[in-house]
C-alpha positions as CSV (number, residue, x, y, z in Angstrom):
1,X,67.8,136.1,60.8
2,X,66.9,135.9,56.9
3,X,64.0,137.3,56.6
4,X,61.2,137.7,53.1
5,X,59.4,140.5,52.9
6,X,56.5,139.9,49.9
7,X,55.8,143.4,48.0
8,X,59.4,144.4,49.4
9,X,60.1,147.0,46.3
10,X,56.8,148.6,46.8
11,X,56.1,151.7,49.9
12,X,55.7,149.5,53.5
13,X,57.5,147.0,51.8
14,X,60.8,149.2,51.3
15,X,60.6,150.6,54.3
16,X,60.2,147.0,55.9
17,X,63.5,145.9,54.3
18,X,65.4,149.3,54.7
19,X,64.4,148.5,59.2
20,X,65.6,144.7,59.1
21,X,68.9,145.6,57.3
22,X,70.1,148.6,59.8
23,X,68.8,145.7,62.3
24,X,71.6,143.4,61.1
25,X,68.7,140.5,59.3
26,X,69.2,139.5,55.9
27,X,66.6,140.6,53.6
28,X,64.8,138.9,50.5
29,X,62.2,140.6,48.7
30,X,59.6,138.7,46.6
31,X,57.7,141.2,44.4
32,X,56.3,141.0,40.9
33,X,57.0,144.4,39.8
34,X,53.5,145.2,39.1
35,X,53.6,148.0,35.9
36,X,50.6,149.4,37.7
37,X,52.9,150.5,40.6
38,X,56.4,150.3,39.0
39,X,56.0,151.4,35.3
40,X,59.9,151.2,34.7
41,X,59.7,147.5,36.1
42,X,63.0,148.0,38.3
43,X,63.8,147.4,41.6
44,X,61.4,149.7,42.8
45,X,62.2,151.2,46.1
46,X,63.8,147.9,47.3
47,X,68.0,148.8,48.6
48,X,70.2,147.3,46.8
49,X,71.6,145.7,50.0
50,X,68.3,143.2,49.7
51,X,68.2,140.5,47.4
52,X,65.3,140.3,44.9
53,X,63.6,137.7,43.8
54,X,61.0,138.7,40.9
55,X,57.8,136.8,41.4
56,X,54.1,136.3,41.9
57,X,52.6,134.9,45.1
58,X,49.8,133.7,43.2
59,X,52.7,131.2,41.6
60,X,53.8,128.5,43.5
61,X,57.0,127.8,42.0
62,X,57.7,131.8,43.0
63,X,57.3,131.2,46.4
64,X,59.2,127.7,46.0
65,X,62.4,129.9,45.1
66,X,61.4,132.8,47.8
67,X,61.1,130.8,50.8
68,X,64.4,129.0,50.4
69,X,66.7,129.5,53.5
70,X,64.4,131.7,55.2
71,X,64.0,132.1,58.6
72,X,60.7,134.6,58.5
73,X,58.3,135.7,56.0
74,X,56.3,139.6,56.8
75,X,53.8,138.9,54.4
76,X,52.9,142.5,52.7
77,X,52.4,142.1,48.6
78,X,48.6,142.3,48.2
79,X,46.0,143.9,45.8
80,X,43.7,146.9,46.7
81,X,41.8,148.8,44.6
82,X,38.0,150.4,43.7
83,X,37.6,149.1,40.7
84,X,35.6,146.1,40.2
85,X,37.3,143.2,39.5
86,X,36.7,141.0,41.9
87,X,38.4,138.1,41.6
88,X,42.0,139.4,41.2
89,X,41.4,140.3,44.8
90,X,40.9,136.8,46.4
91,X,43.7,135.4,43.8
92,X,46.1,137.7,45.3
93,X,45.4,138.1,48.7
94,X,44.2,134.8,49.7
95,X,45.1,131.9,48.0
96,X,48.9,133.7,47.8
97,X,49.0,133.5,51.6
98,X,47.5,129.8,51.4
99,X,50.3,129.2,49.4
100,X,52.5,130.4,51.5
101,X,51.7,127.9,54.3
102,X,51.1,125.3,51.6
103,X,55.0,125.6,50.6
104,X,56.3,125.7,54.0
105,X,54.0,122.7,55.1
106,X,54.9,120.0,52.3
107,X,58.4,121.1,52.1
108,X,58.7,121.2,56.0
109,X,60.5,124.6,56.1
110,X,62.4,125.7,59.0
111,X,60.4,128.9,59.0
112,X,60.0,130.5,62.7
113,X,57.4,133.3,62.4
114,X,55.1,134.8,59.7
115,X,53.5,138.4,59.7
116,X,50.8,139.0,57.3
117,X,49.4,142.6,56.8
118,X,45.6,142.8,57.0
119,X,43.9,146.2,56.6
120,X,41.5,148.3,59.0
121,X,38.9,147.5,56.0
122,X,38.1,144.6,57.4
123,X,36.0,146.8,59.9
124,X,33.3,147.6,57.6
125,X,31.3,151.0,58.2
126,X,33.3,150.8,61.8
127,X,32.1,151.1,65.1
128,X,29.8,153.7,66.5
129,X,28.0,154.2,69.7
130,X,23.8,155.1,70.2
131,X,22.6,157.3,72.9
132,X,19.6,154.5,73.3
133,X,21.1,151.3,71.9
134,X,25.0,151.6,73.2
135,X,27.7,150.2,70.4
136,X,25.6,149.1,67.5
137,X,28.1,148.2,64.1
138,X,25.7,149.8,61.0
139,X,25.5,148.4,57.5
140,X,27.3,150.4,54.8
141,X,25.4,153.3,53.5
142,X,22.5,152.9,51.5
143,X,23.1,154.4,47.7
144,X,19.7,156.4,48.0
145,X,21.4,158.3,51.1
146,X,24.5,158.7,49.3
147,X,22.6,159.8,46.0
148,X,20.5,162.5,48.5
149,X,24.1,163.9,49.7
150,X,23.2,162.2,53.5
151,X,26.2,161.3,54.5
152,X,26.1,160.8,58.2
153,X,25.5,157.1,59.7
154,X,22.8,156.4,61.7
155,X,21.6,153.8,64.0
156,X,20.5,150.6,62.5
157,X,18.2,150.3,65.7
158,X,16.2,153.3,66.0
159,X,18.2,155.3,63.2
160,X,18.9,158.0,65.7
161,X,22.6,159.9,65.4
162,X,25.5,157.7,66.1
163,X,29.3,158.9,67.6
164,X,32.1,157.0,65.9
165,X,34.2,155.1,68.1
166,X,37.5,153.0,67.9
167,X,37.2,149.7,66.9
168,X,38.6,146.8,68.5
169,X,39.9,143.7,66.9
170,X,37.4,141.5,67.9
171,X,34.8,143.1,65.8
172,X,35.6,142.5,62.1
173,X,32.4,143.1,59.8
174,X,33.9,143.2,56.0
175,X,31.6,144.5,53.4
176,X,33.8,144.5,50.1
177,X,36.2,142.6,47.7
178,X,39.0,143.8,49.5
179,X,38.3,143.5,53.1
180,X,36.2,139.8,52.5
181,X,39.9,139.0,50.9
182,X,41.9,140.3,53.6
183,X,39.6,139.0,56.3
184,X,39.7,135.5,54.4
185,X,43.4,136.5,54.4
186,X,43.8,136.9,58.2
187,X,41.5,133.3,59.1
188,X,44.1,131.5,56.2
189,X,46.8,132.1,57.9
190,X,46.4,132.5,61.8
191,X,44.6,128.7,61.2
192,X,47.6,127.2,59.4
193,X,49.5,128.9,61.5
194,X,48.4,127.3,65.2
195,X,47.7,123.8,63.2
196,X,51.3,123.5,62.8
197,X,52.7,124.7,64.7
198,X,54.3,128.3,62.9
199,X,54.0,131.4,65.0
200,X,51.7,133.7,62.6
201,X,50.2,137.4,63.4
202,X,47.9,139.4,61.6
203,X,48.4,143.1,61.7
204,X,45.2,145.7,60.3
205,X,47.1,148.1,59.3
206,X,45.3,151.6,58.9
207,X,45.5,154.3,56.2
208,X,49.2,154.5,55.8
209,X,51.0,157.4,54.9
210,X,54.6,158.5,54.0
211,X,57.0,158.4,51.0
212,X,57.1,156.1,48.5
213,X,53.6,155.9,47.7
214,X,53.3,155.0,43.5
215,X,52.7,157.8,41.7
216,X,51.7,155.6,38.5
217,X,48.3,154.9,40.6
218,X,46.0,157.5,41.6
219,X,42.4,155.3,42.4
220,X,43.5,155.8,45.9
221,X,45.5,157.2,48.3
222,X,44.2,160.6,49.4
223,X,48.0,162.2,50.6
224,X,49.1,161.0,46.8
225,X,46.2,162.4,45.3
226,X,46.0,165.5,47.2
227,X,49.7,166.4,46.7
228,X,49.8,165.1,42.9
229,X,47.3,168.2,42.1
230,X,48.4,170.3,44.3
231,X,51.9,170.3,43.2
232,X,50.5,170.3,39.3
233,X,48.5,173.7,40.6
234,X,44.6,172.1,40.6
235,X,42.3,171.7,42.9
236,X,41.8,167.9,44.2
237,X,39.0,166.3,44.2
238,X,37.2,165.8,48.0
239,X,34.7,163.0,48.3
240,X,31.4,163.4,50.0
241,X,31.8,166.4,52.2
242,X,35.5,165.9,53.7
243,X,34.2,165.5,57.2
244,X,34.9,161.5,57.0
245,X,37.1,161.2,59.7
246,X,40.1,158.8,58.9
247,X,43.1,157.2,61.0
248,X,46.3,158.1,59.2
249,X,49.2,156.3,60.5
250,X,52.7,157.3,59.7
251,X,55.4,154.7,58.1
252,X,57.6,154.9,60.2
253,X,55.6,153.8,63.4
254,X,53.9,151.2,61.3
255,X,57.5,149.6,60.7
256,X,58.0,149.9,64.3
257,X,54.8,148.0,65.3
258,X,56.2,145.7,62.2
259,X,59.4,145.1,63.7
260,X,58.2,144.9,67.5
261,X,55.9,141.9,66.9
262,X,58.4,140.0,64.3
263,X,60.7,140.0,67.4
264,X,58.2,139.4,70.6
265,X,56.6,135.6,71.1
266,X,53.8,137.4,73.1
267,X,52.1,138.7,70.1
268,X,52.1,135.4,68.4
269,X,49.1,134.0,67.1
270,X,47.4,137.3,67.5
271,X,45.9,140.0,65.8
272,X,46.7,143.9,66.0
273,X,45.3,146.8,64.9
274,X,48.0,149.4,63.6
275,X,46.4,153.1,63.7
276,X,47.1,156.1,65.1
277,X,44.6,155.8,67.8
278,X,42.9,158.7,66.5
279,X,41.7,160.1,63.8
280,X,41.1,163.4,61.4
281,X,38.9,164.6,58.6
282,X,39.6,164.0,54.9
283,X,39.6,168.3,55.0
284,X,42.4,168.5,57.9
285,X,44.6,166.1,55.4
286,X,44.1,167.9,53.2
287,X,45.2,170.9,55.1
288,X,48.2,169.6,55.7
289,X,48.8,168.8,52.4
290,X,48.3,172.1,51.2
291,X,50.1,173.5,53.8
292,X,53.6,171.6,52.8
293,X,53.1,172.3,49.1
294,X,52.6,175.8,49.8
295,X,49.3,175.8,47.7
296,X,46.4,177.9,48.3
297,X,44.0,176.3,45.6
298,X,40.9,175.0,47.4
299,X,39.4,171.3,47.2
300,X,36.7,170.7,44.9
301,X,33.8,169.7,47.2
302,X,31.2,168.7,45.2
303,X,29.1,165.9,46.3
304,X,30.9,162.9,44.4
305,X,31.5,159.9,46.6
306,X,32.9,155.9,46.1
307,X,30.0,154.0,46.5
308,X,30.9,152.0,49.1
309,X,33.2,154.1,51.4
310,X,32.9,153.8,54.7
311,X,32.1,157.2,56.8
312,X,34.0,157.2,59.9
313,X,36.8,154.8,60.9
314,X,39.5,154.3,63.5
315,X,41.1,151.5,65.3
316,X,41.4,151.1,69.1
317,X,45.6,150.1,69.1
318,X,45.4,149.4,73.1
319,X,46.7,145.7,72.4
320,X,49.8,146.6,70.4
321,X,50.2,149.2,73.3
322,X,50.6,146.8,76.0
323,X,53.7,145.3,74.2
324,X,55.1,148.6,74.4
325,X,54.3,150.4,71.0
326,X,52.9,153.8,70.8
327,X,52.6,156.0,67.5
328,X,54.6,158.7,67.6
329,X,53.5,160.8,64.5
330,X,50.7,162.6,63.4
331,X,49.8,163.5,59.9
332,X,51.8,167.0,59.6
333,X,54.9,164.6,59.5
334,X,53.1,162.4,57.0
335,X,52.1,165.0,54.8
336,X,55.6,166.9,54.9
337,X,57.8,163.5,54.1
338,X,55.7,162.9,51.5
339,X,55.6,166.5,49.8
340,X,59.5,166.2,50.2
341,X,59.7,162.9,48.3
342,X,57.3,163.9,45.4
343,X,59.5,167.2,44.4
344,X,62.2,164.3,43.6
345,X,60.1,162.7,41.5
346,X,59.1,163.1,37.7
347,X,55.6,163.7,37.9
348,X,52.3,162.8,35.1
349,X,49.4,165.0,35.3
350,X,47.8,162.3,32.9
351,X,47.6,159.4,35.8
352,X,45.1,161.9,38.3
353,X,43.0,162.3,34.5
354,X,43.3,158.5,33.3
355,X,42.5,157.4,37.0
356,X,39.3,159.7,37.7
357,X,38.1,159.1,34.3
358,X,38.1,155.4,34.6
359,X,36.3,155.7,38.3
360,X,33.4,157.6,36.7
361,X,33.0,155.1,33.9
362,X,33.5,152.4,35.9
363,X,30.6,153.9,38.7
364,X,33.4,153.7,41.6
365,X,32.7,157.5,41.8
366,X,29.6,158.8,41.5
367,X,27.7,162.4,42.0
368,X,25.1,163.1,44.5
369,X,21.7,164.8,43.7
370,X,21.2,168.6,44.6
């Protein structure tokens, strides 16, 4: 099978191709090459086994020239980020999948299945369960309980304590740019996808960690960012109070889960949730972290949060389950891979400055009162 992976040179997107090729499938890789991500503007991470094809999905004469001869498309190129420019968002992530479906509809494509990767964003603040009131799904945080260093949720109900608990796919609450536009992402294409007739799944993908992972971009990412100072001797920064509790999913099961739904019709026209089925704190990651750098500088705790973050998050995965996937990693692995990786890599103290900087100006980070 010849199959396009979008964002191919970037870190699922390599990965992606790297699984299809020892599968025997031809790989194509659509990527722009983003500077943000791939300063020197090369192949990235893509092997050299997998044909490139340099291009923006927001340009429809890119995918034109992708889509040519292919069988299936795993649709990963996307744009996430804090800062706040909006638009670039929807432009990306959205009308690049509609045209996607656009191309293969008027030119009547031969294309058999399309994947799209979604994000465990589209959640919200998450799921959480009320001694009185039972599952309740709170609004984000309020920015006068952030400011007041109040970082629990609470019942929207009766505003009593509330116990984080997975979430299911059938409960998507988006609150910002990026999850409306992955959300709006997910509806685009599952649509198109049953209207004619083209086998489509959405997969919400959780916080995914391994090699690979851009060290020109440091907004995000709290394995890079952790293990960028780390190996430069400081001490990271921790948001809030590092007891947000995250699901961290390793690469490789995530190309498993990737791979197992491209090749099983019982997942089509679905959506999965890709996680770890559990989760940690922010302060066991960074743990980890620490523990393969073999650094004993502490985190920098001080009350600074991203207006906006959500406070306790993990995905129930039961559905990709019963197709027979399980993740088989937890975040040691993670942490270690990607420690290993890095101390191959040339590495800029001046991205973790220019990139924490430009949060603070921009009010992406902020500091909490007291």
């Amino acid at each position: 099978m010849r199959v396009l992976v979008t964002g191919g040179a970037g870190f699922i997107g390599s990965h992606t191709a790297e699984a299809l090729l020892r599968r025997g499938h031809r790989v194509r890789a659509l990527d722009s090459l983003e500077p943000r991500i791939h300063p020197r503007r090369d192949r990235g991470f893509l092997p050299p086994q997998a044909e490139l094809v340099r291009g923006d999905v927001r340009r429809k004469d890119d995918w034109i020239r992708a889509l040519d001869g292919i069988d299936a498309v795993i649709h990963l190129a996307a744009y996430q980020d804090y800062l706040p420019d909006f638009s670039t968002f929807f432009h990306v992530n959205a009308v690049g999948t509609a045209l996607l479906f656009e191309v293969v509809v008027e030119r009547r494509l031969p294309v058999r299945k399309v994947l799209v990767a979604s994000s465990q964003a589209v959640y919200g603040e998450g799921t959480y369960r009320c001694a009185l009131h039972g599952v309740v799904a709170p609004p984000p945080r309020a920015e006068a309980q952030l400011r007041c260093r109040d970082w629990e949720v609470r019942c929207p109900r009766c505003g009593a304590p509330v116990t984080p608990v997975a979430c299911p796919e059938d409960q998507p609450a988006p609150h910002n740019q990026y999850a409306i536009s992955k959300y709006v992402e997910e509806l685009l294409a599952l649509n198109l996808g049953r209207r004619y007739g083209i086998p489509t799944v959405a997969l919400r993908y959780s916080i995914v960690q391994g090699p690979r992972q851009s060290l020109a971009n440091a907004y995000s990412g709290a394995c890079r960012v952790f293990a960028l100072a780390l190996a430069l001797g400081r001490p990271p920064l921790v948001y809030e109070d590092g007891a947000q509790l995250r699901d961290y999913i390793n690469i490789e099961d995530v190309v498993r889960a990737t791979l197992l739904v491209l090749d099983d019709p019982r997942a089509d026209d679905q959506v999965f949730n890709v996680g770890a089925g559990r989760a940690w704190t922010v302060l066991e990651l960074y743990r980890a972290v620490a523990r393969a750098v073999g650094s004993t500088v502490p985190p920098r705790v001080e009350g600074a949060y991203r207006f906006g973050d959500t406070r306790h998050i993990v995905s129930d995965v039961s559905r990709l389950a019963a197709l027979g996937w399980v993740p088989r990693h937890a975040i040691e692995k993670s942490a270690a891979d990607y420690v290993a990786w890095l101390r191959t890599q040339a590495i800029d103290g001046d991205v973790l400055d220019h990139a924490e900087q430009r949060m603070a100006e921009l009010q992406v980070v902020r500091r909490g009162e007291g």
